[in-house]
N, C-alpha and C positions, 0 to 999 in steps of 0.2 A: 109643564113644558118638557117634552121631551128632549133626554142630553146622548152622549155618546157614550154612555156607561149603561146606557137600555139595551147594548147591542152584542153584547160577548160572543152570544150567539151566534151571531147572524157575520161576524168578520170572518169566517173561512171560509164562507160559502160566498161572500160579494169580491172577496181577495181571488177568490176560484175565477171570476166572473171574465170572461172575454169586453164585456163592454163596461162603459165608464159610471160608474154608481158614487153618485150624492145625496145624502141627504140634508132639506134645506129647510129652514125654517121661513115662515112666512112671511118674513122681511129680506129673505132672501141670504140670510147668513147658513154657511156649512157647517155642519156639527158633525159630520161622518162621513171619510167617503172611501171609497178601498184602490187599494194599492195601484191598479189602474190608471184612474182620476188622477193619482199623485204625480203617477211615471208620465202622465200625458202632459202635466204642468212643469215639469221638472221639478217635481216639490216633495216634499215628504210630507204625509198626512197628519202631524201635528200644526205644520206650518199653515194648510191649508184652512186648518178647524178654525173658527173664526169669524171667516172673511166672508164677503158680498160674492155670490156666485157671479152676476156680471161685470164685478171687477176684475174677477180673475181670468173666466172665460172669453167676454167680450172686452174687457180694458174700458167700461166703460163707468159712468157714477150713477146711471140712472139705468132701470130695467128697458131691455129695447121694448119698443112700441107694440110688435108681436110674438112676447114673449110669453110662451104656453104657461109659465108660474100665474102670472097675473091672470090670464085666462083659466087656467083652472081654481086659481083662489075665488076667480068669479062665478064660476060654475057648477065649483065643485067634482068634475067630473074630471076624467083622462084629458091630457088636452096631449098635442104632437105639435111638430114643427118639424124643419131641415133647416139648416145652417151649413157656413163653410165657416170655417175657420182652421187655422195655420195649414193653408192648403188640406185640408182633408175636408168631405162634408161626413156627417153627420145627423141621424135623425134623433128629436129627444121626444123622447117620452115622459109624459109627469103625471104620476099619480097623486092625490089628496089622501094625508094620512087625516083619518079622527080619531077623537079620542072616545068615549062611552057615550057622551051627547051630541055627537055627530059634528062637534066644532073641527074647524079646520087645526089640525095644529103644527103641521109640516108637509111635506112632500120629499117623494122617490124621485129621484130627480135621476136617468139611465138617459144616457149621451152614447150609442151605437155607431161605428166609424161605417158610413157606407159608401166610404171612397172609390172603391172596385166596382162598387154598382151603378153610381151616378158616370164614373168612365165609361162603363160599359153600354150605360144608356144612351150616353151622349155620343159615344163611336156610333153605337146604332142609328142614332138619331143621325147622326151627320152623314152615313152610309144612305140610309133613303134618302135623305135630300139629296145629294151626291147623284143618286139612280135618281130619282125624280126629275132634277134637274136634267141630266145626260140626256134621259128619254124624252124631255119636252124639248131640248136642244139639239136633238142628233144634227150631229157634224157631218157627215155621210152626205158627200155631192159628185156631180160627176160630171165630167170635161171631155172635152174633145181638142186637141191642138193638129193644129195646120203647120207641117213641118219645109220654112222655104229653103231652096237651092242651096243658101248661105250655112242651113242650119241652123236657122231664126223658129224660136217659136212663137207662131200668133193663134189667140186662142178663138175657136168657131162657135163654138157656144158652150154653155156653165149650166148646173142648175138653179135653182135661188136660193137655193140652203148655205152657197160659197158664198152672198152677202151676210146671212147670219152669223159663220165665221170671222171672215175678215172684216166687216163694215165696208168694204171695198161695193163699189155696182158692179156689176157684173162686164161692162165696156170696157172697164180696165184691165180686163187679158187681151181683148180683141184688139190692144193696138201692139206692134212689135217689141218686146224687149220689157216691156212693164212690169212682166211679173213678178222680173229678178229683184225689183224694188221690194218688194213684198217680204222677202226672206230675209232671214235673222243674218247678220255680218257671216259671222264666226258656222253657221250652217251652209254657206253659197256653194265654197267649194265641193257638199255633201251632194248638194243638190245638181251644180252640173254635172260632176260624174255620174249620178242618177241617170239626168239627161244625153248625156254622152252614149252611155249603155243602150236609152232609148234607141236613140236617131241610129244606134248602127247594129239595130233590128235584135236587140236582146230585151224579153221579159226581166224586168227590175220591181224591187216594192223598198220603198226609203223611207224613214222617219228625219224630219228635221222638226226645228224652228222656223215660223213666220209670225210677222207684227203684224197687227191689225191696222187698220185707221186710225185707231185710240191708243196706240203705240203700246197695246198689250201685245205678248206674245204667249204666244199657243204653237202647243205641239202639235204635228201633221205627220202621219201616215199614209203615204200615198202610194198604192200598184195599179200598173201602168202597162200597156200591151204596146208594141210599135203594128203602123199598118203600112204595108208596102203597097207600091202602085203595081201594073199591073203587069207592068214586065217583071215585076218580082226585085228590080236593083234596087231601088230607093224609097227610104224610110219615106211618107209623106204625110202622114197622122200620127198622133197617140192618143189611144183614147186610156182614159183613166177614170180610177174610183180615189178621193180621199175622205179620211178621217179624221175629225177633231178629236186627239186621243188627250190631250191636255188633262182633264180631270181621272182619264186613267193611270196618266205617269205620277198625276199625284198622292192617284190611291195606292201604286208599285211601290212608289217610296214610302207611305204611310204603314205600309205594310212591312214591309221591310223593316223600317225605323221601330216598328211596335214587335217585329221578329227579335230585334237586337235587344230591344230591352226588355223582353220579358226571356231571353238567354241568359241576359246579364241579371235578371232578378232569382233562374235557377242555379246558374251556375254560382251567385253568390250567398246560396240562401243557407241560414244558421242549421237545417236543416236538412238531412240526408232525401236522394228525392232519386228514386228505384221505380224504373216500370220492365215489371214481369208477366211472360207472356209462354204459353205452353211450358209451365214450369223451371224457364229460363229468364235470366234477367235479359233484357233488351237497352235500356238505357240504364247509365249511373252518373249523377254529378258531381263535382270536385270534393264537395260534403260527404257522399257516401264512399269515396276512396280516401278521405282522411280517416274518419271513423273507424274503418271496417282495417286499412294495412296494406289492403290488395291493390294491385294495380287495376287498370279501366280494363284490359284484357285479360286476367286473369276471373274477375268479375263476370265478364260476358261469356267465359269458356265454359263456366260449368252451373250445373241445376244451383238455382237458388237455395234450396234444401241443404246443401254442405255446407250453406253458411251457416245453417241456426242451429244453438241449442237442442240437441238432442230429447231431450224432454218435448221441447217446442214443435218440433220437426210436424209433426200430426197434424197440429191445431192449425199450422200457417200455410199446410199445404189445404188443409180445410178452405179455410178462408178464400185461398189462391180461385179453386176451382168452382166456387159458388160464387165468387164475385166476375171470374171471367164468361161463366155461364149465365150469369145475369139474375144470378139466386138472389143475389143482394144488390139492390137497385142502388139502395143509398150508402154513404161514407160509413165504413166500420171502425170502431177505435178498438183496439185489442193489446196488452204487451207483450212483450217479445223478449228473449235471449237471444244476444248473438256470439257467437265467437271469433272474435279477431285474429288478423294473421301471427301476433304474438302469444294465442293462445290465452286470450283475457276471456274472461266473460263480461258484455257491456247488457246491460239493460233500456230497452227500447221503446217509445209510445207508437205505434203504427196508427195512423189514418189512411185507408184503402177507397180508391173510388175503381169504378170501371170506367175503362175508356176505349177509345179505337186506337189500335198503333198499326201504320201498314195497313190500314183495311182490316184490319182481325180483331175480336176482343182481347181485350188488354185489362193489367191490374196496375194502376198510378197510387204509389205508396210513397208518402207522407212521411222522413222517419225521424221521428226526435231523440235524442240521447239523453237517457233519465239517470246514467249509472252512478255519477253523482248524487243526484237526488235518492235512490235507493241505498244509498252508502249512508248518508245524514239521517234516513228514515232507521237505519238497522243502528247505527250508533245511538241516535236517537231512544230506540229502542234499548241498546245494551246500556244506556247513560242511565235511563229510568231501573233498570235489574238493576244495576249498582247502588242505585238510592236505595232502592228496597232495603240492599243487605246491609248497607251503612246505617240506615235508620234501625233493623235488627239490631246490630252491632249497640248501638247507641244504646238501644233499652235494655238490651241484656245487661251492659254497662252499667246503667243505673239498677237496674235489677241487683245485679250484685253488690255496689253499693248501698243500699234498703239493706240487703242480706247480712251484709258484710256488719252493720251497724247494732240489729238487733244480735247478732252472733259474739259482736265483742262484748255485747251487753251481757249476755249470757256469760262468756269467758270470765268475766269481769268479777261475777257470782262466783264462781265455781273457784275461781284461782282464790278469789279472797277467803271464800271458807271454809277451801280447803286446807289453806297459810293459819286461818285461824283455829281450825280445830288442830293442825300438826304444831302448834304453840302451846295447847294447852295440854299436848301430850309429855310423856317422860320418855329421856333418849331410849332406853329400850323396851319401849311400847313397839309391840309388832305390826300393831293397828298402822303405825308412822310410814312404813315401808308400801304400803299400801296407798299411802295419802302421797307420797310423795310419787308412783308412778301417775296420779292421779294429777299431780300440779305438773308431771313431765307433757303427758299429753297434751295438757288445755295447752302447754306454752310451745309445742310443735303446733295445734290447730288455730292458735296466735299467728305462727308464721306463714303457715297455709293459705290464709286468710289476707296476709301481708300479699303473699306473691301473687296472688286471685286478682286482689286491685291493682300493681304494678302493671298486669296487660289489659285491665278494663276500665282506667281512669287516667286523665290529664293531670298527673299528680305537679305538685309546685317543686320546684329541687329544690333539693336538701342536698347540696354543695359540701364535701370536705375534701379534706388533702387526701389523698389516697394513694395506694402503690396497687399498679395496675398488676404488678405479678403476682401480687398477695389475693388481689381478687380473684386471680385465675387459677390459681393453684385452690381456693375453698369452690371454686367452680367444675374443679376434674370432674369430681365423680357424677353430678348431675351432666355433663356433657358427655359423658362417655356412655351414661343411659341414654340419652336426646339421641345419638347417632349410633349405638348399639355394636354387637357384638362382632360385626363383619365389615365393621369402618376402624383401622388405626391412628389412634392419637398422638400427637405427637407434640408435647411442649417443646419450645425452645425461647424461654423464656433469658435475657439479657439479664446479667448477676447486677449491673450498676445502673439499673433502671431510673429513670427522672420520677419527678411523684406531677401526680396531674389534680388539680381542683376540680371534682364529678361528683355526680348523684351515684352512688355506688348501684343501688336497686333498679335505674335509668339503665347503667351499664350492664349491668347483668342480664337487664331484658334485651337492649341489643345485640350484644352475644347471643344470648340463646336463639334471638329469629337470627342469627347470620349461620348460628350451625345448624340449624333445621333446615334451611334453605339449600345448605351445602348435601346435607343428607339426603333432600331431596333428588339434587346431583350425581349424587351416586348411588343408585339403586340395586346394585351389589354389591362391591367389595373397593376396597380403596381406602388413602390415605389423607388425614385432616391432620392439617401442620397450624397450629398456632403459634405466631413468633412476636418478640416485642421488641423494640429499639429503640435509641435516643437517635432522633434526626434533626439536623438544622438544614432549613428549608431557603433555597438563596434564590436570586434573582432569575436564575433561568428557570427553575424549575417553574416558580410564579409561570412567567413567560408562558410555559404550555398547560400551566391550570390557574388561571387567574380568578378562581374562586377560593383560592387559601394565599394568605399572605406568609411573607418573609418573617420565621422566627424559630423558636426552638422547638419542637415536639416531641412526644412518645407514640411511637408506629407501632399500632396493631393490627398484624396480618395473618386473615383467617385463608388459607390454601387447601384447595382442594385439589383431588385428581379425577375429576366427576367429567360431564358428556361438556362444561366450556357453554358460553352465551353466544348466539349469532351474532356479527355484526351491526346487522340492522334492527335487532331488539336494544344493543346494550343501552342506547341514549335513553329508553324508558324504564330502565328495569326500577328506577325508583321511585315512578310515578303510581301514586294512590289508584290500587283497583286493578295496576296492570299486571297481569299474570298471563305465565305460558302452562297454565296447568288447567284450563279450562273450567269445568266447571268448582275443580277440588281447590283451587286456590281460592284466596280474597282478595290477594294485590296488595296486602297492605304491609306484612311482612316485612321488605327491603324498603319501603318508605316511613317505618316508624325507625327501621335503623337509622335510614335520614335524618331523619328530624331530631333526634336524639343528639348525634352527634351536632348537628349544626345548632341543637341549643346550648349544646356546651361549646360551640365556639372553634368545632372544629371542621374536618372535611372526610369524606369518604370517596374515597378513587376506586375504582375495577378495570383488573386486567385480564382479559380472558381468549383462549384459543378452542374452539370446536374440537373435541374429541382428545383435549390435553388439560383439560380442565380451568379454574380460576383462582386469580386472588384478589380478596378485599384490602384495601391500606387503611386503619382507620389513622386519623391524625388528628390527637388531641394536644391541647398547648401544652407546653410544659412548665413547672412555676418553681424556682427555688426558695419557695415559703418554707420555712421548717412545718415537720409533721404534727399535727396536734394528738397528745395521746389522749385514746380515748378511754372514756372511765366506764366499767364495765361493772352494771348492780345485781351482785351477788341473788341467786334465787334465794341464798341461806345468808345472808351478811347481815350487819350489825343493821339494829332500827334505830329511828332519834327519835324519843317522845317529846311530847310537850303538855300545856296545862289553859292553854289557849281557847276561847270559846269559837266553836265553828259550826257556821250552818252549810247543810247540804242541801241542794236543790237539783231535784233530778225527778223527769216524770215516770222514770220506770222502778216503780218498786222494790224488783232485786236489785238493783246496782246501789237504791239508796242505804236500801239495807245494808248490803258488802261495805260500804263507806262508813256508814255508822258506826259500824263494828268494829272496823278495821280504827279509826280514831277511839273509840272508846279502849279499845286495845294498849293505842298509843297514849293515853292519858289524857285526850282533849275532850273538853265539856263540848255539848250537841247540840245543836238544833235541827230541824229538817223542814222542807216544805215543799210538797208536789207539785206545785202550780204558782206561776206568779203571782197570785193574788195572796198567796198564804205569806209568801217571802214579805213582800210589801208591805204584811201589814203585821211582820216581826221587827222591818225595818224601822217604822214605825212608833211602834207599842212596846216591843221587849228594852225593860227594863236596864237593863245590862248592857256592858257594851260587847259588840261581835267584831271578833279580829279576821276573821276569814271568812268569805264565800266560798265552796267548791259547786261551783254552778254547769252544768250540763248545757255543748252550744247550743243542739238545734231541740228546740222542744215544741208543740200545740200553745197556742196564740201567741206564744212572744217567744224570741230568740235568748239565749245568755247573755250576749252581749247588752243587748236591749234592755233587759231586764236588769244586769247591774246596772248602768249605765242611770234607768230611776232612783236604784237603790242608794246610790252615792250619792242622792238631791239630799236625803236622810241622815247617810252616814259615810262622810265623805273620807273617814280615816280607815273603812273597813279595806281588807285588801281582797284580791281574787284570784281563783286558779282554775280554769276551764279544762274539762274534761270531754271525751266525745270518743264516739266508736264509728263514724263517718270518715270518708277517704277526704282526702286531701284538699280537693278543686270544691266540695262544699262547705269545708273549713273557710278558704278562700275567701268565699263569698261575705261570711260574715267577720273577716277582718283577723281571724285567727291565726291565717299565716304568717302575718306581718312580723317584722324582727322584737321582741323584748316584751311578748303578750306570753301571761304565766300561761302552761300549757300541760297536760298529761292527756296518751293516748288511750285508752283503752283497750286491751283489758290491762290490769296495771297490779302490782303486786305490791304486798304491805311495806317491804323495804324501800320501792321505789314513792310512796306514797308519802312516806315518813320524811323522805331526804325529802322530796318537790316541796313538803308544807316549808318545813323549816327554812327551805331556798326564799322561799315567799315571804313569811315573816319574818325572818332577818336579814331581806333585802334591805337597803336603806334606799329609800326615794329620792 
């Protein structure tokens, strides 16, 4: 059976569709129909899926009687119909879908509105009858009246078409005063004056009302001649012609009445609606002067051509002259620029026919306004670039993370045995001096490596007490490289600073995008003030930024003297992607400042003036925690041996090696094993008991964690210390960030290696 998941394809082209598209299964249930269909039902197209097409179309439980579905399930064939419904008709067409054996197994089920046509048929239609009728009815009769002394009229003779008129015989003019009966109340008065006009020898022609027999009334046209006698005094005849125009005053008015509403259907249409003529606009409707700005007379004063897009200008005077020339018989659809009287550019769908205005060829333009839609098309379009480069971003990301991991792996080598072989030297071995710019490097391309993942990973914080002047002041000299030699720096950093709880490495990456960003700002010369403060933050301030609450903090404000943010950019300057540097920015910059701070719990405010430059406030809380000191492990300081048996588990060869060493070094008996399988089955089988694991996180089939985690079904007293040269957000994953899981980073040095054992074994559980 075919569902609505066969169609992916096929929805922008049925959603395109001017008429109404379902598809229906052969009980008549919908399983797809496009946008259309929906808007005609008032329904949105999941509501619709479902349901009985004659429940929903017809209101009805059962298929109507000649319902082209049933006829074509019997057939097989196209079947058609017309219907009305909700005042509109409609013809439907239904095709038979098969499947490979020719079975039925749904139907196209295309509902076309041909409201406009079936009106038009039926004005026509009612138009010939209308003349059919007139012309088998002609009302057209003609009288003679005998005018006496009194100014009475009695009528001499009629001809017989006044009985098909009135129902009246014709004797009933012939007696005095009768006829007046005849006329409508409220018409009498129309009619004597008529008659008055007669009798005192003046040509008149009058429209009234007269009643029939049958108490209808019917309109009359009647001209009328007087005839004098022969001395020329006195009126004594009138002879006349009338006319039953009745079925004419009702076409006047039907015409009229179909004048106003199709005024009222231009003048209200969602559509701009221009007819040009000798290169001149000739008509505009209240649609094309809201769009366009112009007045109806400023419109009509000059060539159409001033209005459009300059690029365009060619193409639509093109168009112009092959549709008034009759080059193009049929509707053209083409787009268009225009330019409004505020100097916008709008984007336009044209539909052009030809027509007659005045007697002349004329162009009748159709004009829709797409400038929205081509604004959603280009965002659209920049939405998807920005994916592009976010998803770059992402891999490079993890790129350097891969990178980052086998790199520490490597440091990990190098530092260890380089520590080991400057151990087994004598202090004045020359050799030593050598080894030790040697341990200096690896532990600068340690921190290299550090600040690499600080801007290419979602690292977990690492929270301490911190004094933000201390960080700023080991931050100079990398900022005054970032902004260089023709930007002045300027601390002013507050002596009685609060201490704030932050990721130190978090901080230091928001500073650095807030002074690149400022550097940006000023592109030649100029002054960068860094200042810090202790602020307490009260109730009104709240009031005008009710995104940071009432309490204490430390302000840090990065100022610049650079070109200042427009007004109407600053509400986005921190949104992901948005930049004013075109193609050379990412956008992400002042949005990772964002977010940094807002995960520390704080706020970031900007104040800025156009050509006077900016400041950023950062507002972090402030805590009266005392500071914790922190313990700093010696490149050269004391080691703690021990005598302990420990296995290492690590699938890269150097690092197991540098571990080996570095423990055999330290006094502890070894074990090793590359692969879980080997640990397993030391867990196991080895004789002896093992006090420590140093187990490696992420390894091929199974993780460290994982992997202790069996080895304690064995030996549930052994303890663990995981090791890893992985960024942060993939420690994460497998549980490694969490608070009081034993931990060393990679690459890691004999002293620091010495102290984590001993932390580990003489923990007490």
């Amino acid at each position: 059976m075919m569902e609505k998941n066969n169609f992916p394809d096929w929805q922008q082209v049925c959603n395109s569709m001017f008429d109404l598209v379902a598809f229906v299964k052969p009980d008549g249930t919908i399983f797809h129909c496009n946008q259309r269909f929906a808007e005609f039902l008032n329904k949105d197209c999941d509501s619709i899926v479902g349901q009985k097409c004659h429940v929903l179309i017809h209101g009805t439980n059962a298929f109507l009687e000649n319902c082209p579905l049933i006829r074509s399930l019997r057939s097989g064939k196209r079947e058609t119909w017309e219907i009305k419904e909700k005042e509109k008709y409609f013809s439907i067409l239904v095709d038979p879908i098969k499947d490979t054996k020719g079975k039925i197994v749904g139907f196209i089920h295309i509902l076309r509105d041909i409201t406009e046509q079936k009106i038009a048929e039926e004005s026509l239609k009612e138009s010939l009858e209308r003349y059919k009728y007139i012309s088998e009815l002609i009302s057209d009769f003609v009288y003679a009246f005998n005018v006496t002394p009194e100014g009475e009229l009695v009528g001499e003779w009629i001809t017989d078409s006044f009985q098909k008129v009135s129902g009246y015989p014709k004797e009933t003019l012939y007696k005095e005063g009768l006829w007046k009966s005849m006329i409508y109340d409220e018409d009498l008065p129309i009619v004597i004056e008529h008659t008055n006009k007669l009798i005192s020898g003046k040509v008149d022609t009058s429209e009234f009302r007269c009643l029939t027999r049958y108490g209808e009334i019917r309109w009359i046209r009647n001209y009328a001649i007087p005839i004098f006698d022969p001395s020329n005094k006195r009126v004594v005849k009138i002879y006349g012609a009338a006319q039953d125009i009745t079925d004419l005053k009702g076409l006047i008015a039907q015409l009229r009445e179909n004048e106003e509403k199709y005024r009222k259907l231009v003048e209200n249409s969602i559509d701009a609606i221009v007819i040009a003529q000798d290169e001149m606009i000739k008509y505009v409707n209240p649609k094309a002067i809201e769009i366009s700005g112009y007045s109806t007379e400023e419109l009509l004063s000059r060539p159409f051509i001033e209005f459009i897009h300059p690029d365009d200008r060619k193409m639509a005077l093109e168009f112009h002259r092959k549709i008034v020339n009759r080059e193009i018989s049929m509707k053209s659809n083409y787009p268009l620029r225009s330019i409004d009287k505020q100097g916008n550019i709008r984007w336009f769908e044209i539909n052009a026919v030809p027509i007659e205005w005045e007697g002349k060829p004329a162009e009748l333009n159709i004009i829709r306004d797409v400038t929205e839609l081509k604004i959603a098309e280009e965002e659209k379009e920049n939405l998807y670039k920005q994916l592009l480069h976010f998803q770059k971003m992402e891999a490079i990301g993890k790129f350097s993370a891969v990178i980052a991991h086998d790199f520490n792996n490597m440091l990990t080598a190098i530092k260890g045995f380089t520590q080991l072989a400057m151990m087994s030297l004598s202090e004045n071995d020359p050799l030593k001096a050598y080894l030790e710019k040697v341990l200096y490097s690896s532990e600068r391309a340690e921190k290299l490596i550090k600040k690499l993942l600080a801007f290419s990973r979602k690292q977990v914080l690492e929270k301490k007490v911190i004094n933000i002047n201390e960080l700023l002041r080991d931050m100079e000299d990398l900022i005054k490289r970032l902004v260089g030699e023709d930007i002045i720096l300027n601390l002013k950093l507050s002596p009685n600073i609060g201490l704030v709880q932050a990721d130190p490495v978090h901080i230091e990456n928001a500073m650095v995008n807030l002074v690149v960003n400022t550097r940006e700002a000023m592109p030649k010369v100029g002054m960068l003030t860094i200042e810090t403060a202790n602020i307490e933050i009260n109730q009104e301030f709240v009031k005008k930024h009710p995104d940071i609450t009432v309490g204490q903090y430390v302000r840090v404000s990065v100022k610049d003297t650079g070109i200042g943010i427009p007004d109407e950019i600053k509400d986005r300057i921190f949104e992901p992607f948005f930049t004013t540097k075109d193609e050379k920015g990412t956008g992400l910059g002042l949005s990772i400042v964002y977010g940094i701070v807002k995960q520390h719990g704080g706020n970031i405010l900007v104040e800025s003036e156009v050509g006077r430059g900016t400041v950023f406030d950062i507002y972090l809380p402030r805590i009266e925690k005392e500071r914790e000191e922190e313990i700093f492990i010696k490149t050269y300081g004391k080691i703690i041996k021990g005598n302990e048996t420990v296995l290492v588990i690590d699938d890269d060869e150097k690092v197991r090696a540098t571990v080996l060493e570095m423990l055999k070094k330290l006094g502890y008996k070894t074990l090793e094993a590359q692969n879980p399988d080997i640990a397993l089955f030391l867990a196991q089988f080895y004789n002896q008991s093992i006090d420590l694991v140093i187990c490696d996180v992420v390894m091929p089939v199974m993780s460290g964690p994982k992997l202790f985690s069996k080895f304690k079904n064995y030996r549930p007293d052994t303890k663990i210390l995981y090791m890893s040269g992985y960024a942060d957000e993939v420690l994460a994953k497998h549980g490694i960030a969490e608070k009081g899981i034993n931990f060393i980073q990679k690459p890691f040095t004999i002293e620091a290696l010495s102290r984590k054992i001993r932390e580990v074994l003489d923990k007490k559980d």
